[in-house]
C-alpha positions in Angstrom: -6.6 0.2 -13.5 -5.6 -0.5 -10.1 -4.9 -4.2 -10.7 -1.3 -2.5 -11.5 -0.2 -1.7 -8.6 0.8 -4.7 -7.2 3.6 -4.8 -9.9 5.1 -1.5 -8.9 5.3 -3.1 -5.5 7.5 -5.7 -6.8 9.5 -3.6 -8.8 10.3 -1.3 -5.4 10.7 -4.6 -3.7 13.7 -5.9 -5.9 15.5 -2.2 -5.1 14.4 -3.4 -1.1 16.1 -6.6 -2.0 19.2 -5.1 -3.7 20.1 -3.3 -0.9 19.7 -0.1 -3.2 16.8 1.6 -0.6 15.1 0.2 2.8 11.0 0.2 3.6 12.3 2.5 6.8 13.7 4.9 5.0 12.2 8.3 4.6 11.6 9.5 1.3 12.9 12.5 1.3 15.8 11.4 1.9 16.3 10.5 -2.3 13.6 13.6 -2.5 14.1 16.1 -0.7 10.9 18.5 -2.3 8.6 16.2 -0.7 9.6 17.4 3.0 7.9 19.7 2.8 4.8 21.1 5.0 5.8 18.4 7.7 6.0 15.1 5.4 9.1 14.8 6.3 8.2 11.4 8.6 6.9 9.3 6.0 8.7 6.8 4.9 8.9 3.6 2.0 6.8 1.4 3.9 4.1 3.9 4.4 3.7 4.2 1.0 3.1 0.8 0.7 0.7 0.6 3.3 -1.6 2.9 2.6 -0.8 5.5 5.7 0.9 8.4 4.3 -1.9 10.3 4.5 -1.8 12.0 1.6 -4.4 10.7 -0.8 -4.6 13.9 -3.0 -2.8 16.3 -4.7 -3.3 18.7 -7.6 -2.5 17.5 -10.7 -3.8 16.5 -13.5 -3.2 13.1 -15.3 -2.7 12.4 -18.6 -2.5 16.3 -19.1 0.8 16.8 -16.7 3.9 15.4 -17.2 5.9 13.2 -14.8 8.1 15.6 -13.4 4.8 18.2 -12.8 2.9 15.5 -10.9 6.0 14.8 -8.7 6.4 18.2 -7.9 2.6 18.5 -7.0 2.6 15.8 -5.0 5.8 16.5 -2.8 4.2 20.3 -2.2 1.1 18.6 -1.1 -0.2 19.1 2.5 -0.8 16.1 4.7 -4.1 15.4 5.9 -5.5 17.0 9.1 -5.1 15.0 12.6 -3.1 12.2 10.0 0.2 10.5 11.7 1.5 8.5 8.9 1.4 4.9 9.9 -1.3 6.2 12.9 -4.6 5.7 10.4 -4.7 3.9 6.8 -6.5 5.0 3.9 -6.6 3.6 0.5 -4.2 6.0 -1.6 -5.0 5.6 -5.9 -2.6 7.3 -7.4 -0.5 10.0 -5.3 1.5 7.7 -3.2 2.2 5.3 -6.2 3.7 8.0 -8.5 6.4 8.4 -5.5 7.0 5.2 -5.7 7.5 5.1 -9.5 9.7 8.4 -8.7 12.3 6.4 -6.1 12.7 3.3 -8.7 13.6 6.5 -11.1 16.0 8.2 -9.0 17.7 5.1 -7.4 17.6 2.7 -10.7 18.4 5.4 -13.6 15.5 4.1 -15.7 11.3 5.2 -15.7 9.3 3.2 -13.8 7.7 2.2 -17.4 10.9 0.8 -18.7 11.9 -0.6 -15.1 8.9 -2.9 -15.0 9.0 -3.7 -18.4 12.9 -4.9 -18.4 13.0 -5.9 -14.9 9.6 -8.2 -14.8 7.4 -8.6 -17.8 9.5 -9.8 -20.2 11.8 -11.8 -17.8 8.4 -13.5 -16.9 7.2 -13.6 -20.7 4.7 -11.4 -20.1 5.0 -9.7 -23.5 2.0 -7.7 -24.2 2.4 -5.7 -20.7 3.2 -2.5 -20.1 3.1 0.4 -17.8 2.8 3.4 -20.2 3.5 1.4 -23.6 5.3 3.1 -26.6 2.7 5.4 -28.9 3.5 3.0 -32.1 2.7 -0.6 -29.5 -0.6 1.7 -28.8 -1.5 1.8 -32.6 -0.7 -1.4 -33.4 -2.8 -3.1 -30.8 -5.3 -0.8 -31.7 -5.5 -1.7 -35.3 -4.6 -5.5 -35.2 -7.9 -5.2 -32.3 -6.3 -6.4 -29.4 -6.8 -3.2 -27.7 -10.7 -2.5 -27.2 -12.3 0.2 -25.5 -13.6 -0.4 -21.9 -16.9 1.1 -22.2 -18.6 3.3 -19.4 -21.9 0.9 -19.3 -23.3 2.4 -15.4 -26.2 4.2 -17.4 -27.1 1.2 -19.2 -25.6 1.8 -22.3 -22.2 2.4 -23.9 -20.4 5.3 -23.6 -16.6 6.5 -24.0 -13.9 5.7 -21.5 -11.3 8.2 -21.9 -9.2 5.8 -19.9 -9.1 3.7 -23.4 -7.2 6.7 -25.2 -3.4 7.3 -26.6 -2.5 9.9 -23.6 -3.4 7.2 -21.2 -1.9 4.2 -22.3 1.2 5.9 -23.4 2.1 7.5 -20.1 3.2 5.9 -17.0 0.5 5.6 -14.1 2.2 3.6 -11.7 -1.3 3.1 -9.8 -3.4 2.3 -12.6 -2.4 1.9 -16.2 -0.9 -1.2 -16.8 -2.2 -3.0 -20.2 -2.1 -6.7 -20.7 -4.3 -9.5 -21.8 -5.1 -11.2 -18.6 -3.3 -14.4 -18.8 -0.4 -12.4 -18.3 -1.6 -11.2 -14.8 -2.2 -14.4 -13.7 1.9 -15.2 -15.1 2.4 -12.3 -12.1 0.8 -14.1 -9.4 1.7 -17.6 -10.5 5.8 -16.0 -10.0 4.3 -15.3 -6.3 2.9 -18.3 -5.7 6.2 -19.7 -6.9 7.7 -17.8 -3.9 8.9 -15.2 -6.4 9.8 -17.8 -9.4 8.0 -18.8 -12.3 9.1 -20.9 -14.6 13.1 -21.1 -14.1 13.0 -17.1 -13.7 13.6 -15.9 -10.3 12.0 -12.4 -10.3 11.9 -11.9 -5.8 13.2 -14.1 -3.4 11.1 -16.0 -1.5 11.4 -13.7 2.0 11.0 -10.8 0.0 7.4 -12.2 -1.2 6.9 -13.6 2.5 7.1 -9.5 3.4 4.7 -8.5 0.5 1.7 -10.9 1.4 2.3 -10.7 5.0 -0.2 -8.3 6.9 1.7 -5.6 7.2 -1.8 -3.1 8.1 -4.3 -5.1 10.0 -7.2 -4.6 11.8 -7.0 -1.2 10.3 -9.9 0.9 9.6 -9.7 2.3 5.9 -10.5 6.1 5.6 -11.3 5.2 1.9 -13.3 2.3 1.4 -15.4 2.9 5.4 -14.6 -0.7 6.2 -11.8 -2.8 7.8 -8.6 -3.9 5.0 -5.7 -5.8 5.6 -2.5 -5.1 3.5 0.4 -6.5 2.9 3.1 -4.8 0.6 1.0 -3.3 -2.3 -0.9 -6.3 -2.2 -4.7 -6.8 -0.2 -4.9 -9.8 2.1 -8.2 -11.1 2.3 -10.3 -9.5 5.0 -13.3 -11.5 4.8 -13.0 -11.8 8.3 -14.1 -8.2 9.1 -17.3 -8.5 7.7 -18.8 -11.5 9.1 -22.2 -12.6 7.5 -23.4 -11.4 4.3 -21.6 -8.3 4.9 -18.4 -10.0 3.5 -19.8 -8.9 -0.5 -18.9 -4.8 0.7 -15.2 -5.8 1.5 -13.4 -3.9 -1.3 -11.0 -6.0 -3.3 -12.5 -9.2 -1.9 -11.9 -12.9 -3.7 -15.2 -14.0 -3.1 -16.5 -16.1 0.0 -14.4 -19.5 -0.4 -10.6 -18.0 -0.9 -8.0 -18.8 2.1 -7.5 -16.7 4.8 -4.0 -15.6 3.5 -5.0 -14.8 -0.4 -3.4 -11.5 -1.6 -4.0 -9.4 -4.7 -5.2 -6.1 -5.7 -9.0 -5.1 -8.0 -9.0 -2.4 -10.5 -12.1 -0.2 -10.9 -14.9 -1.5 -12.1 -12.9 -3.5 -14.6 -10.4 -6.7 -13.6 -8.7 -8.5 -10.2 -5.8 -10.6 -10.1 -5.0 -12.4 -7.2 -3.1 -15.8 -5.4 -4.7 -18.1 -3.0 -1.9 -20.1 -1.2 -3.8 -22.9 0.2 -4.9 -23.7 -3.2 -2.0 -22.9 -4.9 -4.4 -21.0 -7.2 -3.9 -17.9 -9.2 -6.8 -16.2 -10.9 -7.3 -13.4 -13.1 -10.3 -12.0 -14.2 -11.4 -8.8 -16.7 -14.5 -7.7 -17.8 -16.0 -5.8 -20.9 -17.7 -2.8 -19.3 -17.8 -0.6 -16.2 -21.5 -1.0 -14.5 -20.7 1.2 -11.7 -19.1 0.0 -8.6 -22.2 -1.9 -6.8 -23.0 -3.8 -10.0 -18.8 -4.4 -10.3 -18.6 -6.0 -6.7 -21.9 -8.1 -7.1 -20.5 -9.9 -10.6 -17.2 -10.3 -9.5 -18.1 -12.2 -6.2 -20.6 -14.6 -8.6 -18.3 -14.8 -10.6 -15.6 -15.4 -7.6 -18.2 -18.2 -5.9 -18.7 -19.7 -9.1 -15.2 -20.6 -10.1 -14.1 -22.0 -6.4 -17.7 -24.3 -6.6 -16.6 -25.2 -10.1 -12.9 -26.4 -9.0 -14.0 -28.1 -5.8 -12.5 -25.7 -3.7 -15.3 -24.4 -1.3 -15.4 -24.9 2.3 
């Protein structure tokens, strides 16, 4: 799920580094479609941010291919009384297949293959993909290492279609990377690292400085309804913006004893990676069902308060 998307930042970020495109730069300028209907202003960084202000578009994923999305999304309007960069609001999907579009364009190879070449194996993160090959589907399907993610909000099992061929097999630069979860935490332990894990240098360490720095802050999110910091692709920890109990409704939160400065992302329902500087901890954590998004957020922050009481790390 979403847990992903920090990873496309990174891969955008080494082009940023490269001196291939810039966070300023507009995106039409490498696509030119997506001008249209007055989009002409928005640029990398907004896409990073979370202030295009275009959260939807019509298409249809797994069903449409790549090039059918991109051209849905770049003939999509912009949202009423919307100045990108003006107001935030959590984007899932629209904003990241751009992103997976620019590596494309600028790099020669799809965002799948990109990641996979540029960062996984690099970081020996060998079961990850974005979009894996059809027969790597089948065979962790059959040596069991894929399992469904069952659907549990009614209080029972019940098919994900999320768990099929089509969407493990296509690229979803917001939400489909696969992995066991150790190999998350191998992501954020490379960040932690200032961008090295290991021996393998993956981001220098200003580039990562520019990802978990709040980029957004003391925004109001037109998605979630609540305050959320962000860095580059990556949520900083806004406990700060709910004071009290109210801190357990902060979407993508790390629980009540993470630093100030801890950056990650959450996927639906299902997993969160994150880093916590001050600790020099990196966590990942995945689940075996999706209760439904209250029931998510109340076992994750147990879950959360229980590992930083376990390691002596609370306040």
């Amino acid at each position: 799920m979403s847990s992903g998307k920090p990873v496309t930042a990174a891969a955008v970020m080494q082009l940023v580094e490269q001196g291939e495109i810039e966070l300023d730069d507009k995106v039409a300028h490498y696509l030119p479609t997506f001008a249209a209907h007055g989009k002409e202003s928005i640029t990398v960084w907004h896409l990073l941010t979370h202030t295009a202000g275009i959260r939807t578009a019509r298409f249809s994923y797994p069903e449409d291919d790549w090039d059918t999305i991109i051209a849905a999304i770049c003939d999509a309007q912009p949202e009423a009384q919307w100045e990108a960069g003006e107001k935030g609001g959590y984007h899932a999907q629209t904003t990241w297949f751009l992103l997976g579009e620019l590596v494309r364009l600028i790099d020669g190879r799809g965002i799948d293959q990109y990641v996979r070449e540029k960062l996984f194996l690099p970081l020996g993160m060998v079961d990850s993909w974005m979009g894996m090959p059809p027969e790597a589907f089948h065979s962790y399907v059959h040596s069991g290492r894929l399992m469904a993610m069952p659907n549990t909000s009614a209080g029972r099992f019940a098919e994900n279609e999320k768990m099929t061929a089509p969407w493990n097999t296509r690229p979803r630069p917001g939400g489909n990377c696969m992995g066991p979860i150790r190999e998350l935490v191998i992501f954020y332990e490379m960040l932690l690292g200032g961008g090295e894990r290991m021996g393998v240098r993956i981001l220098q360490p200003g580039t990562v400085a520019q990802m978990t720095h709040r980029q957004r802050a003391n925004m109001h999110d037109e998605t979630f309804k609540q305050t959320v910091d962000w860095g580059l692709g990556l949520a900083i920890n806004s406990i700060h913006h709910a004071p009290g109990g109210a801190w357990q409704r902060i979407p993508y939160g790390y629980g009540p004893h993470a630093s100030p400065d801890t950056f990650g992302h959450g996927g639906a329902q299902s997993s969160i990676g994150f880093a916590d500087p001050k600790h020099q901890l990196a966590v990942g954590i995945v689940f075996n069902g999706m209760p439904g998004e209250g029931q998510h957020a109340q076992r994750v922050n147990a879950v959360l308060e229980g590992l930083y009481r376990d390691l002596g790390l609370c306040a």
